[in-house]
N, C-alpha and C positions, 0 to 999 in steps of 0.2 A: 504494500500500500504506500500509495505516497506520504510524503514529511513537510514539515512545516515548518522553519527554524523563524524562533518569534524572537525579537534582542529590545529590550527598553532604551530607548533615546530619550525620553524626558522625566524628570520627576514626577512623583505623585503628590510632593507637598500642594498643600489647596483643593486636591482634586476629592471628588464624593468620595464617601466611605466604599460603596459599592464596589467604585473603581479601584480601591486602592484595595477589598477583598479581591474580586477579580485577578488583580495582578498575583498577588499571593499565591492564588492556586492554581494561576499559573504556572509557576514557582521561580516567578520572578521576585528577586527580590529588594535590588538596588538599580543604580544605570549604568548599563551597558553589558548587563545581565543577557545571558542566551539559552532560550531552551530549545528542543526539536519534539517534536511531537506529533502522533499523525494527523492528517488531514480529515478530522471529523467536523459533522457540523457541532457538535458539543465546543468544540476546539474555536472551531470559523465563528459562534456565537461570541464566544469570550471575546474572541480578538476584537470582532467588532464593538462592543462594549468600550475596550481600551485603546481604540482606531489611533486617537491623537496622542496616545503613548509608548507603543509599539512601531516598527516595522515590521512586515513580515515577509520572506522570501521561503521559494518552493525547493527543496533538497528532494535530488534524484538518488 
């Protein structure tokens, strides 16, 4: 299955609580954090939640 390598580019200071759960279980933790993960819609929900905090590129 394919992969999904997510990396935080900006902090969570200020941001909803939500967002800053979200990022967590991601398990992201600080910035410039990188995790890989598959490409679920579970996964593709989160990211979109945390859009302006993440980048995400697709790993073959």
């Amino acid at each position: 299955m394919a992969q999904i390598k997510i990396t935080q580019v900006k902090s969570y200071i200020g941001s909803k609580q939500n967002h800053r759960d979200t990022l967590r279980s991601l398990g992201l933790k600080r910035l410039g954090d990188v995790v890989v993960k598959e490409d679920r819609p579970e996964f593709r929900g989160m990211v979109h939640t945390v859009r302006h905090l993440v980048t995400v590129e697709e790993v073959d």
